[in-house]
C-alpha positions in Angstrom: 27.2 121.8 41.5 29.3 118.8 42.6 28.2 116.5 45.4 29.8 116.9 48.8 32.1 114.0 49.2 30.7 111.9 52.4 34.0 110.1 52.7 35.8 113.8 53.5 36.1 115.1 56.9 34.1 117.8 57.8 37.3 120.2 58.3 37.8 120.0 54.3 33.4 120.7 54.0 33.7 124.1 56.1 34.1 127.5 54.4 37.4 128.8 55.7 36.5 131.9 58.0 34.4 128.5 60.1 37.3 126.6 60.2 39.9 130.0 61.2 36.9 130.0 64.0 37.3 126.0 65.0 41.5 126.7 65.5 40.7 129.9 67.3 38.6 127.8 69.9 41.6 125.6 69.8 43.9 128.5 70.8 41.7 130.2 73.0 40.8 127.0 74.9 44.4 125.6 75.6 47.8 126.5 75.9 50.3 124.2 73.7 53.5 123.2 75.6 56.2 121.2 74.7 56.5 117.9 72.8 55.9 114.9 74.6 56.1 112.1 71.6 55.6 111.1 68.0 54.1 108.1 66.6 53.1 107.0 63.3 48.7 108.5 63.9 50.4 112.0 64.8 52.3 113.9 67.8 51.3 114.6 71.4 52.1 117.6 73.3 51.7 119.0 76.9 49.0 121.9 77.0 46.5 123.6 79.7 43.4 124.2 79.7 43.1 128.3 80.3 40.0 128.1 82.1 41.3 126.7 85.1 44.5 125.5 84.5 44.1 122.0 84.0 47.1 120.0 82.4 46.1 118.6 79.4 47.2 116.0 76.3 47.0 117.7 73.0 46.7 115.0 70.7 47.5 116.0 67.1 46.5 113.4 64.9 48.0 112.9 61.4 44.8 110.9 60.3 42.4 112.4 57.5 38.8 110.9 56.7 35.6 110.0 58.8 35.8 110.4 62.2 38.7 108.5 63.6 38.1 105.4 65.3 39.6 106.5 68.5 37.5 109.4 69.2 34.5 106.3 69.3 35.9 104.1 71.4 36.8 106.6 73.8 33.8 108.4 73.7 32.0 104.4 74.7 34.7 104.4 77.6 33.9 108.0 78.6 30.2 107.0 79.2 29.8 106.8 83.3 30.7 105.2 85.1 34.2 106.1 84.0 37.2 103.8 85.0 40.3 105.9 87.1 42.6 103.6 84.9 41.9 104.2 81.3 42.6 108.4 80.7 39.6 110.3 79.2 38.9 111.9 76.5 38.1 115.5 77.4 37.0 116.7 73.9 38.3 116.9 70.2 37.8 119.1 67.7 38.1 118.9 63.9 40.8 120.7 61.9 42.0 121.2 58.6 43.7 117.6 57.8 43.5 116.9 61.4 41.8 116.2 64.3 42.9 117.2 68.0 42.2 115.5 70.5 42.0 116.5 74.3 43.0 114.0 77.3 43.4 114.2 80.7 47.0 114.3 81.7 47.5 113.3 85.9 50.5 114.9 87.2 52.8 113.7 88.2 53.4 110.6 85.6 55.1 109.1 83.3 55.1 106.4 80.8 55.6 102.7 82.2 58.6 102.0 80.1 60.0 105.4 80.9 59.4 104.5 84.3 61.4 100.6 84.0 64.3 102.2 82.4 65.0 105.1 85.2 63.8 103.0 88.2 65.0 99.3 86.8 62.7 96.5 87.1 60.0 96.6 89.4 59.8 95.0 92.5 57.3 92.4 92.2 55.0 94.2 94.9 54.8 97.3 92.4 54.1 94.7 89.3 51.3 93.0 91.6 49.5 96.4 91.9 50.3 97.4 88.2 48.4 94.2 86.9 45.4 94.8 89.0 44.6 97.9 87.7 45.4 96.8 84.3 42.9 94.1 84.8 40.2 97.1 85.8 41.3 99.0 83.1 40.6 95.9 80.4 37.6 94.9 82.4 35.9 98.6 81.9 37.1 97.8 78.2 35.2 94.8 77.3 32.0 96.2 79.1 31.7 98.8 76.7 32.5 96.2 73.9 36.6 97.9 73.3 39.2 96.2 72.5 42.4 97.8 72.8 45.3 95.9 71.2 48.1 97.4 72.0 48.4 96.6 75.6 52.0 97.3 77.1 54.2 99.2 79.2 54.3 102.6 76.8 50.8 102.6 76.6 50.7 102.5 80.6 51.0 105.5 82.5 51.8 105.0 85.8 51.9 108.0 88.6 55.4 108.5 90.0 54.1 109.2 93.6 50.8 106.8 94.3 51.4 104.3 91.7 48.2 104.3 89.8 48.1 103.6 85.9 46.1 104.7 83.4 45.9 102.8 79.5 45.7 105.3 76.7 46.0 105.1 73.3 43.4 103.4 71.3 44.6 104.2 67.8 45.1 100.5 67.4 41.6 99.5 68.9 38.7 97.7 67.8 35.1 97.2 68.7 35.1 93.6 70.2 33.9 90.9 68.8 33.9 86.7 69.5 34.7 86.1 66.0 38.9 85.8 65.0 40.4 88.9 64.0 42.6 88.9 60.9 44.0 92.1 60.9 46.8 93.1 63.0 47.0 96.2 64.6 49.9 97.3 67.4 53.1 96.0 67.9 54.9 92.8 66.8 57.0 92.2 70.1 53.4 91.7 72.0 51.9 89.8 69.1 50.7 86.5 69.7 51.8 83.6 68.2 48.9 82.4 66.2 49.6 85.5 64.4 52.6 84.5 62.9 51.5 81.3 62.4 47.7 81.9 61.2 47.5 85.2 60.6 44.4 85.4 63.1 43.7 85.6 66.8 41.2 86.0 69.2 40.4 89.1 71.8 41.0 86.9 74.5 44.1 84.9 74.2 45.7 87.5 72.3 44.8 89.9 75.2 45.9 87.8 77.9 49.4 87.1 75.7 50.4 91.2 75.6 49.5 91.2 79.4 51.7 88.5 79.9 54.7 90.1 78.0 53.8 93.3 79.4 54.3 91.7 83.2 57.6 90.0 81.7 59.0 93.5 80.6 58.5 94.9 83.8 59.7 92.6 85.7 62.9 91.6 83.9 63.4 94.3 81.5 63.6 92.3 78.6 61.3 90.6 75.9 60.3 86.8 77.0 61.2 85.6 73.2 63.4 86.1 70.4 60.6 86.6 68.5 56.9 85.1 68.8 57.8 82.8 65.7 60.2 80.5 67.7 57.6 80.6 70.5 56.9 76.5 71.2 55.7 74.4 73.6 59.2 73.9 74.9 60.6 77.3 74.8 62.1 78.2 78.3 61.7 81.3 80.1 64.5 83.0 82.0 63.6 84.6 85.2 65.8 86.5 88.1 66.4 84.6 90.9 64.2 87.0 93.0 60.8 86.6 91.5 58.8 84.4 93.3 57.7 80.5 92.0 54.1 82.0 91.9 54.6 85.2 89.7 56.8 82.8 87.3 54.0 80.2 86.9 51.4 83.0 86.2 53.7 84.6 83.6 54.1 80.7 81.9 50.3 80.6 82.2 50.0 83.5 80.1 52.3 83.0 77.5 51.4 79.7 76.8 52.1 78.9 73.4 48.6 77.7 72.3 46.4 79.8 72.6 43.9 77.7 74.3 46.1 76.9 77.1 46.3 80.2 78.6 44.4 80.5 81.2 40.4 80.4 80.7 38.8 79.4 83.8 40.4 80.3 87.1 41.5 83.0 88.8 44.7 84.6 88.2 44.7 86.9 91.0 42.6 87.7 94.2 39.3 90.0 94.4 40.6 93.5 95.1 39.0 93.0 98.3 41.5 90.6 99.6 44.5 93.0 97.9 43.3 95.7 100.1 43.9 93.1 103.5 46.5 95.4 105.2 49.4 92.9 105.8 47.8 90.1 103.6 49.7 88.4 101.1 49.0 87.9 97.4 49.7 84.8 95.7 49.7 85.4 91.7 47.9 82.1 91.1 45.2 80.6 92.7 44.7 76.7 92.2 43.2 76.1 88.6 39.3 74.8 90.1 38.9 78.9 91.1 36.7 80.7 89.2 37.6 83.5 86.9 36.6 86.5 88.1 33.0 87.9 85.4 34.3 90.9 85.1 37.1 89.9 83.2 36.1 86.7 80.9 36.1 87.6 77.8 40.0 88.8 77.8 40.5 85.4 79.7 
C-alpha cells in the first residue's frame, strides 16, 4: 500500500463521507452571502454565523498544500491579548482543495480605499487617527514575531461611523526576522526601493516605507512616485496646499529614499495618552532627540 503523501493536505487524506461531513459543518455553521472580492489566494464572501447571527468573512482560499501560512500567523495574533485593530480569525476548516477561513466582519465598514474614493481624501484629523491605530495594529504584529507586508489602504478596514480600522489579510506575511528578506511578497506600488535596486529589504524600513505611501494615498489620493525605481534622494513630493508643514515632513521622513534614513530613533507621533487630551493638538513629528516609542521599534 502506498505511503500517504505528507506534503497533501488533509482534505485530499479523508475518506469522502468525512470530508461530505467537514462541508456539512461548513453549511450548517454559516450562511454564505454575497461576494465581496477576489484576489489572486481565493474569494471572500459575506456570511453569518447561524448560531447567533454574527456577520462573518468567509474566506475561500484557492491555496492547496500544508496548512496555509495565514491560518499561523493569525492564529499567533489571535493569542490574548488580542489587538481591536487587526480582525480575527474565528476558525477555518479544511476542504477539498481548499481551505475556509472564518473572520470577524465589524459592521458597519468598508475597505480604506473604498472609503478615499467615495469620501475624497481624508482630512488630515481622520489620517492622524488612522496611523495611530495602524501603528497598534503593527505593534501587536511584531510582538507576536508577524510581519505583514502588504500594509495599505485595501488591506485597512475602517468603520464608516466611529472610525476604527482593522488590518487583514496576511496572505503575503511572514514570520519576522532581523535578517534581509529576499523575497517579495505584496504589491509593487508599496515596495520599497531597495527592492528594485537590491532585490532585498528589511522588516523595518520596508514597513515604515508602505506606511508612508499608505499615509500619502490617503491624504492626496495618489501614489507619491512614478514608480519606486525613479525614487532618489532628490525626488520631490507634491502635497495639497492644506496639509500641514508637519504631516508633510513626517511623510518625507518616511519615504526617505535610503533606507537607513527613515526614521529610527524618535518619535513620530505622540503617546496615545496625549491623543486622547480633549482639545490637545497633535504635531506629526516630534523633534528628532525623542525617543521612539518600544512598542514599535523593530518596524521603525
Amino acid at each position: 500500500e502506498p505511503l500517504t503523501n505528507p506534503n497533501q493536505p488533509l482534505s485530499q487524506e479523508l475518506p469522502g463521507y468525512i470530508m461530505f461531513l467537514v462541508l456539512l459543518c461548513v453549511a450548517e455553521a454559516y450562511v454564505k452571502g454575497p461576494l465581496l472580492g477576489r484576489g489572486g489566494f481565493g474569494s471572500v464572501y459575506a456570511g453569518t454565523r447561524r448560531s447567533d447571527g454574527l456577520p462573518v468573512r468567509l474566506f475561500l482560499t484557492s491555496c492547496q498544500g500544508r496548512l496555509p501560512l495565514e491560518v499561523a500567523l493569525m492564529t499567533l495574533l489571535n493569542s490574548a491579548p488580542a489587538c481591536p485593530n487587526v480582525l480575527q480569525l474565528l476558525e477555518w476548516f479544511d476542504r477539498p482543495r481548499r481551505y475556509t477561513l472564518i473572520l470577524e466582519r465589524p459592521l458597519p465598514c468598508q475597505d480604506l480605499e473604498s472609503f478615499c474614493e467615495e469620501n475624497g481624501r481624508l482630512e488630515e484629523s481622520l489620517a492622524k487617527k488612522v496611523l495611530l491605530q495602524l501603528i497598534t495594529a503593527l505593534k501587536h504584529c511584531e510582538s507576536r514575531g508577524v510581519l505583514h507586508r502588504d500594509v495599505k489602504p485595501e488591506n485597512l478596514l475602517i468603520s464608516t461611523e466611529s472610525h476604527d480600522i482593522k488590518l487583514l489579510d496576511f496572505g503575503c506575511g511572514e514570520l519576522l526576522k532581523d535578517s534581509a528578506y529576499k523575497h517579495f511578497a505584496g504589491t509593487l506600488q508599496y515596495a520599497p526601493p531597495e527592492w528594485f535596486r537590491q532585490h532585498r529589504y528589511h522588516a523595518g524600513p520596508a514597513t515604515v516605507w508602505s506606511v508612508g505611501v499608505t499615509l500619502y494615498n490617503i491624504l492626496c489620493v495618489c501614489f507619491p512616485f512614478r514608480g519606486a525605481l525613479r525614487v532618489t534622494s532628490k525626488s520631490r513630493l507634491r502635497f495639497p496646499r492644506e496639509l500641514s508643514t508637519e504631516c508633510r515632513q513626517l511623510i518625507r521622513w518616511c519615504l526617505s529614499a535610503a533606507a537607513s534614513d527613515r526614521p529610527t530613533g524618535a518619535t513620530i507621533v505622540k503617546s496615545e495618552e496625549s491623543v486622547s487630551r480633549a482639545h490637545t493638538s497633535l504635531p506629526w513629528v516630534q523633534a528628532k532627540q525623542d525617543r521612539f516609542p518600544e512598542q514599535f521599534h523593530c518596524f521603525i
